[in-house]
Structures are given as C-alpha cells and as structure tokens.
C-alpha positions as CSV (number, residue, x, y, z in Angstrom):
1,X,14.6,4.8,-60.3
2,X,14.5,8.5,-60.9
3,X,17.3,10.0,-60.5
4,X,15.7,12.6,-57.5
5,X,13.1,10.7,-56.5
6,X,11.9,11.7,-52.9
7,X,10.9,9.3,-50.2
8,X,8.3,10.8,-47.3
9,X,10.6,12.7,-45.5
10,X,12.4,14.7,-48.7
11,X,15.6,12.4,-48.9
12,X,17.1,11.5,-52.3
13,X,16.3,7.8,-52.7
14,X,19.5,7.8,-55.2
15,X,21.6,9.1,-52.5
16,X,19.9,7.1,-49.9
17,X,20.6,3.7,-51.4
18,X,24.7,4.8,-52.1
19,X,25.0,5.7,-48.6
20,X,23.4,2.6,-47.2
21,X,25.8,0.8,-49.8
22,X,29.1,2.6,-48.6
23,X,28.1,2.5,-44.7
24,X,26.8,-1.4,-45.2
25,X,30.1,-2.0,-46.4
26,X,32.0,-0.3,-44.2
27,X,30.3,-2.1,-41.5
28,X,30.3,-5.5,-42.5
29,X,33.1,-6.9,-40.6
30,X,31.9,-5.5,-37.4
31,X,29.4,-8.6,-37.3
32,X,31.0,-11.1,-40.0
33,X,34.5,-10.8,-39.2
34,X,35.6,-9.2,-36.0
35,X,33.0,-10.4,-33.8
36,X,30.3,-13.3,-35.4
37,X,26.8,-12.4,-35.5
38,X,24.4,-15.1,-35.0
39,X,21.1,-15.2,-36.2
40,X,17.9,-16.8,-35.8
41,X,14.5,-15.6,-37.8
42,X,15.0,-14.8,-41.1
43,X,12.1,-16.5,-42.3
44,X,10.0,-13.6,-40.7
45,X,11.2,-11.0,-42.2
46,X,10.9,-12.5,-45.4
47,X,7.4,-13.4,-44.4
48,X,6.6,-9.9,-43.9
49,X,4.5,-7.3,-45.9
50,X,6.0,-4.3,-47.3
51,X,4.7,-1.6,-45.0
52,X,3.3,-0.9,-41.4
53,X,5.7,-3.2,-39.8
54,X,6.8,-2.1,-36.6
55,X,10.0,-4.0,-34.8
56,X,10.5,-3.3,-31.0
57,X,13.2,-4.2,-29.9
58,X,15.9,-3.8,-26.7
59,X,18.6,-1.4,-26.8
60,X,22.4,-2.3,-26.1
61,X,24.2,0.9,-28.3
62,X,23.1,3.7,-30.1
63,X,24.2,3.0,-33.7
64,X,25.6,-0.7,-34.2
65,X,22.6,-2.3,-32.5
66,X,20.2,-0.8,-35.8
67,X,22.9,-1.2,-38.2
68,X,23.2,-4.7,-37.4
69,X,19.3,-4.4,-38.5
70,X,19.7,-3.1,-41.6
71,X,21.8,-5.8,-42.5
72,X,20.3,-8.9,-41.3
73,X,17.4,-7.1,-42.6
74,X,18.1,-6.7,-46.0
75,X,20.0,-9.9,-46.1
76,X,16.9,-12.3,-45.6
77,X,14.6,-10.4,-47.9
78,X,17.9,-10.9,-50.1
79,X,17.0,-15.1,-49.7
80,X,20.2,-15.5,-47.1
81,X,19.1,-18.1,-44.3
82,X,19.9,-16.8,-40.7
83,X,23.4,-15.4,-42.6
84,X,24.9,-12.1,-43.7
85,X,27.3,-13.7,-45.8
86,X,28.6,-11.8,-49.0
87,X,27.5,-8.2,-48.9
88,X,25.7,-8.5,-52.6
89,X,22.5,-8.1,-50.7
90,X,23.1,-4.3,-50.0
91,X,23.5,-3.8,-54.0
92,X,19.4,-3.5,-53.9
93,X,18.7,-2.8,-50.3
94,X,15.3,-2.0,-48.7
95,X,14.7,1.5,-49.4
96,X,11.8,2.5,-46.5
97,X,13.4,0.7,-43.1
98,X,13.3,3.2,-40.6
99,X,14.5,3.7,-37.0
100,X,13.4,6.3,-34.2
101,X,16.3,7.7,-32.8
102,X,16.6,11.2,-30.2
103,X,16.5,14.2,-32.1
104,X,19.7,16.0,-30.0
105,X,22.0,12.5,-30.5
106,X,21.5,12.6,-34.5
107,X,22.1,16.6,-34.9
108,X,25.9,15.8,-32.8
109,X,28.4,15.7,-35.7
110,X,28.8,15.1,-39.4
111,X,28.3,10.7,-39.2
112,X,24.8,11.3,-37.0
113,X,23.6,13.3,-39.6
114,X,24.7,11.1,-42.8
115,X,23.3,8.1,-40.1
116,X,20.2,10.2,-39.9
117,X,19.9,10.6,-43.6
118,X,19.8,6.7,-44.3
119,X,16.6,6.4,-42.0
120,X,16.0,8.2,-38.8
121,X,12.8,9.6,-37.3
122,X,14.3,11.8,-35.2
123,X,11.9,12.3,-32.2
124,X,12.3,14.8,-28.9
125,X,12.3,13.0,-26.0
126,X,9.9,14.0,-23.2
127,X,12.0,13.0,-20.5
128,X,15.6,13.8,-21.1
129,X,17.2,16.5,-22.7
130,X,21.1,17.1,-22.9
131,X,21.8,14.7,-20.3
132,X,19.3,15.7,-17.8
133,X,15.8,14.8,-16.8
134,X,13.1,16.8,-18.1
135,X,9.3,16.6,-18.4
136,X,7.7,17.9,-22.0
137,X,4.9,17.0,-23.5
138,X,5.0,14.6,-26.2
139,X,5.3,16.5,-30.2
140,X,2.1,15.4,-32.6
141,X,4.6,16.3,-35.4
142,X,6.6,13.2,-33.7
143,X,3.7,11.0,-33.6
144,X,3.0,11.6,-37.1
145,X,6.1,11.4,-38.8
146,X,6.2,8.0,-36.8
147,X,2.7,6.8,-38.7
148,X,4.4,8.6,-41.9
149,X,7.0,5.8,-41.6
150,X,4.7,2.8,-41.1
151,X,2.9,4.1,-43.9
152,X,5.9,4.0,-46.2
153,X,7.4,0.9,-44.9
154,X,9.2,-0.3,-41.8
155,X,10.0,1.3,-38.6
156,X,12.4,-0.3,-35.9
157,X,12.4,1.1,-32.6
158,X,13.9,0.8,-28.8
159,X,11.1,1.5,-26.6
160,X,12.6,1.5,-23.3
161,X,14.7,4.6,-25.1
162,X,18.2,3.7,-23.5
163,X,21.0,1.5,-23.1
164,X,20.5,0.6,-19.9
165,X,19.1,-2.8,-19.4
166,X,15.9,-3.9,-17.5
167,X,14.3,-0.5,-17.7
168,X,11.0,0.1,-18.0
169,X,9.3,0.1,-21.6
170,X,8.0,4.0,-22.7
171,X,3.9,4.1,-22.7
172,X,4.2,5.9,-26.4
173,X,5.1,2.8,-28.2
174,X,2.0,1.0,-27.0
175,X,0.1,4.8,-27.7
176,X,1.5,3.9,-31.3
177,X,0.5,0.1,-31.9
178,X,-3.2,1.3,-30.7
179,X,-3.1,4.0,-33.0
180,X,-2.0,2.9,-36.5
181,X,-1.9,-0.9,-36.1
182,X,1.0,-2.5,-37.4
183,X,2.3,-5.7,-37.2
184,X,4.9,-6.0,-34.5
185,X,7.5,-7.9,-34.5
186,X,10.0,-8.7,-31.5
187,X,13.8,-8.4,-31.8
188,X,16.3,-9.8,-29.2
189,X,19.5,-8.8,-29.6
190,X,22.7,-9.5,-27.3
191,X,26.7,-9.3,-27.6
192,X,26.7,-5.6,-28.2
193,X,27.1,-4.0,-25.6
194,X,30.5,-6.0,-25.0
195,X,31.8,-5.4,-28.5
196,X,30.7,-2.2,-29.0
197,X,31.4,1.5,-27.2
198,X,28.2,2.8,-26.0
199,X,27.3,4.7,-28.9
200,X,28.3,1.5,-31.2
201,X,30.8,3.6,-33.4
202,X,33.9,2.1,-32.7
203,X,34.7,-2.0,-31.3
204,X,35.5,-2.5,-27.7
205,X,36.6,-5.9,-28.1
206,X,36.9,-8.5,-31.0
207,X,36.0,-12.0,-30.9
208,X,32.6,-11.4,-29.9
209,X,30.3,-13.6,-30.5
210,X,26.9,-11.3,-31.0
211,X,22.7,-13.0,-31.7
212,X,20.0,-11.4,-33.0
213,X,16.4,-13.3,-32.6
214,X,13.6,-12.1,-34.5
215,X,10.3,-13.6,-33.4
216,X,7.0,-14.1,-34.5
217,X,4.9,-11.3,-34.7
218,X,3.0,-10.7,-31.7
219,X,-1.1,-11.2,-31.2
220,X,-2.2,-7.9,-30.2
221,X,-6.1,-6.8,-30.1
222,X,-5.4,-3.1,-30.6
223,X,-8.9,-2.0,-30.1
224,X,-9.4,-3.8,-26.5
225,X,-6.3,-4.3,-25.0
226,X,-4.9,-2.1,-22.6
227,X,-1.5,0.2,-23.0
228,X,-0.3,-1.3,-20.1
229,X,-0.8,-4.7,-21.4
230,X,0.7,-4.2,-24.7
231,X,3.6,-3.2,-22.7
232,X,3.9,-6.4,-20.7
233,X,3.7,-8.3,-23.6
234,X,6.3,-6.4,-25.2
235,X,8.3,-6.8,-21.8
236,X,7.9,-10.5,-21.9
237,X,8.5,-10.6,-25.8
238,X,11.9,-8.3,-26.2
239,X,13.3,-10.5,-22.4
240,X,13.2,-7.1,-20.3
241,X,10.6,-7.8,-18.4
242,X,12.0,-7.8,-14.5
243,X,11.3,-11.2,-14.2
244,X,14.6,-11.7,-16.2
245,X,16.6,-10.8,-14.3
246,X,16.3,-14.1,-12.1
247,X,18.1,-15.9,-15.1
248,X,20.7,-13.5,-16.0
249,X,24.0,-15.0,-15.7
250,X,25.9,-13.1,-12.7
251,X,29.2,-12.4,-14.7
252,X,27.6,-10.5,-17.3
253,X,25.5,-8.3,-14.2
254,X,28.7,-7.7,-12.9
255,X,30.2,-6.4,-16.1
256,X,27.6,-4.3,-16.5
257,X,27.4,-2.7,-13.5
258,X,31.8,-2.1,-13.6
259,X,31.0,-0.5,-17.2
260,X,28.1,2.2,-15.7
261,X,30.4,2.8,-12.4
262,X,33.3,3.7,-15.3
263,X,30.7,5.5,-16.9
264,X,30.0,7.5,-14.0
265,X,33.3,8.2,-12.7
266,X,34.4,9.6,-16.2
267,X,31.2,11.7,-16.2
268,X,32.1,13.4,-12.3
269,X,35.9,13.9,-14.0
C-alpha cells in the first residue's frame, strides 16, 4: 500500500488501518471477555461482494453497537465461524466498511473525531439538532457521500436514527436502496444496551451475554416497490416492527423504560 494513499473521502488509508488496529484492540474484550458476544451469520458476510453492500440494522448505543460490526465483520471475511477469537484478523482489516453516523455527535470531542476518521459518513439530521426537534430539508451533499460509500465498499447504517427501541424506520434509507441499489443485508443485534452506556464508550455492566444475527440479504425490487414497503420489510427484517413488541419479554420493557425515566430525570437536573 502506498504510503499516503487516499480513500473517497481524503483519509490516509495507512493511518486508517493503524487506527482500526489500536481501537480493534482496545475494544476486544468488550465483547470476548467482559461480556460474550454471540454470533450467528458469518457465512454472509463472507458470501458478500466487495462493494454496494448496505447493512441496516437497529440501534442500541452510539459507538459499541458498530464497533462490535467492524469486528465480527472483519473476523468472518478473516475465515472465523460465528467467532471473534484471537484479534489476528484486525492485522489486515477491511479498509472501505463505513457507518452513517449524525454529523453534531462525531464533531463532540477528540475520540468522535479519531472514531469518525476510521469510517463515518457524517450526515445532518433533518429532524433533530442539539437535542431538539427540528425540521430541515435533507443535504444532496449527504445523499451522495452516502452512494460515494457504496461505491467504495460497505456502508452500515441505523435507520430508525436512535436508541430508542420500536421507533419508526427513517423514509431516506428506503430513498437510498431505490436509488443506488445495493444489496441489503439485515443485522439484529441485542445485549448492548444493558452492557453498554448509551453512547457505548464505557461498560455498564459485565457478564453480558450480547448476539449479533446477520441475515440473508433481503429480496427487494427497487424499481417497483414502494418506499413504504421497503420500510416494512426492513421493520419486519431488523425485529422493530410494532408487532414485536407482543413477544418482548416484560422484564427487559421494564428496564428500559427505568433507564429513559433516569435518563430524563438527569436531563430536568
């Protein structure tokens, strides 16, 4: 690799694959030694091509949710079944995995930015800004740098765009799949939102055991089928369609809603 070598965006490939290195290890024994991360899939992603792959996936914490990603990730195409075990795989990782994250979170401090750095599309979000609601149009230059990404390689993204649970899927990611037609693949993931903080930096609690399910790609005709059906099926596909909720254990309903009342309360103090 040449030593500067630029990917799409302008970032040093060189650094790139030593911060993914350092963080990777860093992060390790987040899901292969304090908590267990199980996973199911890996075939998939080995099975897949080497650009316009989009994952969509649900959303428990801002960071450890797509770090967890970049492992298992880079662990299958590494020949590890359904196992991160021994971190050799992050010695030649996958180079163009990306993730949409909000703009305003990745600018916050020193790690966002160095996070940022390893893959982020940061995008403005139309409809909250700085902790409030807000109505904007959407950016093109968003849109684009989105299909930039695809083009390069692989793009994970949360398209309900927050933690919260059960809320409804944004009508952009279905705006995207029409648009540049990539294969999408579904991602389950649970566990992390009890092990993690909300912002997935630091672990609540230890002995967690955390799963990741990557499914099948899904059968989409992106010519003829409607945004709004593309977003059942992505409902359906990533378990956050309402109708889930009817098979939602009550104990875990419960600790959600006692972490968002705490969440609350701190916000008012």
């Amino acid at each position: 690799m040449p030593l500067f070598k630029r990917n799409p965006f302008g970032h040093i490939l060189f650094l790139k694959i030593w911060l993914i290195r350092i963080l990777g290890i860093m992060t390790h024994q987040r899901y292969k030694g304090f908590n267990t991360l199980e996973i199911d899939g890996s075939e998939v992603i080995r099975d897949l091509p080497g650009t316009n792959v989009l994952f969509v996936s649900n959303h428990q914490t801002y960071f450890a949710d797509v770090v967890a990603m970049f492992h298992v990730f880079n662990a299958s195409l590494s020949g590890r079944a359904d196992s991160i075990k021994n971190v050799g795989y992050l010695w030649n990782p996958k180079l163009n995995i990306y993730y949409v994250a909000a703009a305003e979170t990745m600018k916050k401090s020193l790690l966002t930015k160095v996070l940022a750095y390893v893959g982020s599309i940061s995008i403005e979000r139309t409809w909250r800004a700085e902790g409030q609601d807000v109505n904007r149009q959407v950016k093109m230059s968003d849109i684009s740098n989105i299909g930039k990404a695809l083009n390069d390689g692989w793009v994970i993204t949360f398209p309900q765009g927050t933690t919260t649970p059960w809320k409804p899927l944004r009508k952009g990611t279905a705006h995207i799949i029409k648009r540049y037609k990539p294969i999408v693949v579904p991602v389950v993931i649970d566990g992390f939102r009890r092990s993690f903080d909300k912002k997935g930096l630091h672990v609540k609690k230890k002995g967690i055991l955390q799963s990741m399910v990557i499914k099948e790609p899904l059968d989409i005709d992106y010519d003829n089928e409607s945004v709004e059906s593309i977003i059942e099926k992505l409902e359906y596909a990533i378990e956050q369609h309402p109708s889930f909720l009817k098979v939602i254990p009550q104990e875990e309903l419960l600790e959600y809603e006692e972490a968002n009342k705490q969440r609350k309360w701190r916000k008012k103090a």
